[in-house]
C-alpha positions as CSV (number, residue, x, y, z in Angstrom):
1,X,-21.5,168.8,-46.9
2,X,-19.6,167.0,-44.0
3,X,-21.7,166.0,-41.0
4,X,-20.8,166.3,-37.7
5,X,-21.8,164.6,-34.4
6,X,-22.0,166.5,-31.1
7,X,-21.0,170.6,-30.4
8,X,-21.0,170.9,-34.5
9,X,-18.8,174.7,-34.3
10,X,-16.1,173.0,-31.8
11,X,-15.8,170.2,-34.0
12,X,-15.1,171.9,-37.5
13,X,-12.8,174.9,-35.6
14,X,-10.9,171.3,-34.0
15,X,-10.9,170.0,-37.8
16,X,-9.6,173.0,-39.6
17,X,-7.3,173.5,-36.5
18,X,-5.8,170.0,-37.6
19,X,-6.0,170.1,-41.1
20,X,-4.3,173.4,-41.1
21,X,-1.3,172.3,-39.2
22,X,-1.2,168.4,-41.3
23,X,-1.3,170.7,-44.2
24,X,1.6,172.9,-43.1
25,X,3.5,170.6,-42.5
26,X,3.2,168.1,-45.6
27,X,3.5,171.1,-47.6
28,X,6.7,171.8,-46.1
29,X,7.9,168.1,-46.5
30,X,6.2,167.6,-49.8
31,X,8.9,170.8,-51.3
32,X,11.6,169.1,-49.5
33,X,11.2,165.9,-50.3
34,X,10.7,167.4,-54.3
35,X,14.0,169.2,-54.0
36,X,16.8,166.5,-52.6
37,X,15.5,167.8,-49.2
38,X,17.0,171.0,-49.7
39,X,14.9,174.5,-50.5
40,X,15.4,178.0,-51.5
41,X,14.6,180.7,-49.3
42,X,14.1,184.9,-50.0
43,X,15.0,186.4,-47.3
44,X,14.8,190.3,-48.0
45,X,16.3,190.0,-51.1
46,X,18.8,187.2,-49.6
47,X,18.4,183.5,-51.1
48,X,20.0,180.5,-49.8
49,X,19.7,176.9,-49.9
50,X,18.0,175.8,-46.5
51,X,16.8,172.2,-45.1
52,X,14.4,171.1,-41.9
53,X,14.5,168.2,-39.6
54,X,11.6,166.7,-38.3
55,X,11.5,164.1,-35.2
56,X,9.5,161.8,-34.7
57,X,5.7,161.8,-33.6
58,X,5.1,161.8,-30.4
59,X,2.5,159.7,-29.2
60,X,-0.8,160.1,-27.4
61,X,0.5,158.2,-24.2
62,X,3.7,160.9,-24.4
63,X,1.5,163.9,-24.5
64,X,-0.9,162.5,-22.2
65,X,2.0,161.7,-19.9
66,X,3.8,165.2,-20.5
67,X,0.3,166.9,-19.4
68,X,0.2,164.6,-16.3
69,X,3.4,165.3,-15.1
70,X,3.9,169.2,-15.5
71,X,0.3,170.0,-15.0
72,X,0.5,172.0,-18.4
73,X,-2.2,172.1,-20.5
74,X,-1.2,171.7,-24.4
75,X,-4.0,173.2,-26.8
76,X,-5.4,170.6,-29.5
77,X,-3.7,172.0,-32.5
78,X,0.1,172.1,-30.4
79,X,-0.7,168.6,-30.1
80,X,-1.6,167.6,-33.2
81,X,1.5,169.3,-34.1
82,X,3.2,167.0,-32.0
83,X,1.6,163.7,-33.2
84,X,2.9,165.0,-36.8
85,X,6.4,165.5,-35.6
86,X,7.7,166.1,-31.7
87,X,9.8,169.0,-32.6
88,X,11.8,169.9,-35.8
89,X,14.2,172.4,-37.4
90,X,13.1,174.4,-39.8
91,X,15.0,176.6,-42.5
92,X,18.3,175.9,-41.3
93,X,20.5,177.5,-43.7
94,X,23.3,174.6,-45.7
95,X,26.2,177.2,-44.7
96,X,25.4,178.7,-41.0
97,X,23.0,176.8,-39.7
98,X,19.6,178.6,-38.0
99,X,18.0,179.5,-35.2
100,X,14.4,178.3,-35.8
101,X,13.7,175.6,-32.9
102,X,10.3,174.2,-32.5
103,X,9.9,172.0,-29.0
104,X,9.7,168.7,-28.1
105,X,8.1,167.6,-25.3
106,X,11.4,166.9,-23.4
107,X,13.1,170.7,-25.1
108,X,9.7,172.4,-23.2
109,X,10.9,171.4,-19.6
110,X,14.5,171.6,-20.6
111,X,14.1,175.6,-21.9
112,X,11.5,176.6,-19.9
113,X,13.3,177.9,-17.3
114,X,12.0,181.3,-15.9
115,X,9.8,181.8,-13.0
116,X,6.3,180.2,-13.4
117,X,4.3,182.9,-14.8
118,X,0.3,182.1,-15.2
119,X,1.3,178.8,-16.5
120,X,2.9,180.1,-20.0
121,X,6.0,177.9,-21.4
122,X,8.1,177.9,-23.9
123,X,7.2,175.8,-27.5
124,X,9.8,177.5,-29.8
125,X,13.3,179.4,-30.2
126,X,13.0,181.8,-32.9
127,X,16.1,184.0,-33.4
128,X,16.4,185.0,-30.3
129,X,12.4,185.3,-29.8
130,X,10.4,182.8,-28.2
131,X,7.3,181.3,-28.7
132,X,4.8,180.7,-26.0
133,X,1.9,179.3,-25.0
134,X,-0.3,180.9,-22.6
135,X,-1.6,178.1,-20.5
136,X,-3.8,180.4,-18.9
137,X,-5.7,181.5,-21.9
138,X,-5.7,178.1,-23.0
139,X,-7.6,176.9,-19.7
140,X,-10.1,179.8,-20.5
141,X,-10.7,178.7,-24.2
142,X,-9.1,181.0,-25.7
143,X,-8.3,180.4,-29.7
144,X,-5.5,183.6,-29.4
145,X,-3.0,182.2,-26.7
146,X,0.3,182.5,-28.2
147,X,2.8,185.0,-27.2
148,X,6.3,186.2,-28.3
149,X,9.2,187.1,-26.0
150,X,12.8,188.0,-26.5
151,X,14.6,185.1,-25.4
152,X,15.8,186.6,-22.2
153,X,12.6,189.0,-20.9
154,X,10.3,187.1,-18.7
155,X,7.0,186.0,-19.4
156,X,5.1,189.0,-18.2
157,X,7.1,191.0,-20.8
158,X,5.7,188.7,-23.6
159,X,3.2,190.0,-26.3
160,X,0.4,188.4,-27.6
161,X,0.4,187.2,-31.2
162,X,-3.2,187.2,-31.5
163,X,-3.4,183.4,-33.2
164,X,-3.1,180.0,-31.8
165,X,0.2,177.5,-33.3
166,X,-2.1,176.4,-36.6
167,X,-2.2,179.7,-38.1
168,X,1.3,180.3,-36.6
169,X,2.9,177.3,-38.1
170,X,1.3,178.4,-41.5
171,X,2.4,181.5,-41.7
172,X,5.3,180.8,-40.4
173,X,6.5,178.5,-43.1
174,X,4.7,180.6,-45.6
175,X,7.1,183.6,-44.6
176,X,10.1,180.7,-44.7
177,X,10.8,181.1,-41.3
178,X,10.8,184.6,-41.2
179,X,9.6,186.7,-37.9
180,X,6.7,187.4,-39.6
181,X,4.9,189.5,-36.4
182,X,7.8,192.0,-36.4
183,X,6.7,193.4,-39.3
């Protein structure tokens, strides 16, 4: 049994949080890196050969930094995420390329463009959905802050996903980049 030092529940929801996005991740490397960094995706019947990119971490002093200077708050597991890798393409099809964007720190203030909306932004270009984070709920404590957008509505048109980026980044590349909450 693990032991745990102050505010036990925080601790092990902060653990899993970070475990489930390491494990996402190295899961996701550990096929490519098995395959000549190339992997087979289904999509509805559809297979075909698809790769990722991953950037480098970014560092503490970079989020810290990033947090300072846009007054956006960044939820522990979206930075853990970013420690792993500061943004990365994922199932980008050999042949046509993809669509499947995750943020760096620099691609946030870049694509973020809209009106300021209760402090959401902007942590991922899906198909022509995007991925945000609702700073507001994120203040508040809530575990449930991401929301989904078409890539031109504003953010007030966004819906909520119902999850935070750990459980979205696993399912996500469990689905192989699939939209996963259209379904």
């Amino acid at each position: 049994m693990p032991v745990y030092l102050v505010n036990d529940k925080s601790n092990r929801e902060l653990m899993d949080m970070t475990g489930q996005v390491e494990e996402a991740i190295n899961q996701m490397k550990k096929k490519l890196a098995e395959n000549n960094q190339v992997i087979e995706v289904n999509e509805d019947g559809f297979i075909y050969k698809a790769t990722c990119t991953f950037n480098s971490p970014a560092s503490d002093e970079q989020i810290h930094s990033f947090e300072q200077k846009t007054g956006l708050l960044l939820p522990d597991d979206y930075k853990e995420f970013l420690k792993i890798t500061n943004g990365c393409r994922l199932f980008d099809n050999l042949e046509s390329g993809g669509e499947n964007d995750l943020y760096s720190l620099d691609d946030i203030i870049n694509y973020t463009y809209e009106d300021s909306y209760e402090g959401c932004y902007k942590v991922a270009c899906i198909y022509q959905d995007n991925i945000v984070i609702d700073g507001e709920a994120v203040a508040k404590g809530d575990k449930n802050y991401l929301m989904v957008k078409g890539h031109i509505d504003d953010f007030e048109e966004g819906e909520k996903l119902h999850m935070g980026f750990a459980e979205w980044i696993d399912q996500f590349i469990s689905h192989q980049g699939e939209k996963f909450w259209d379904k």
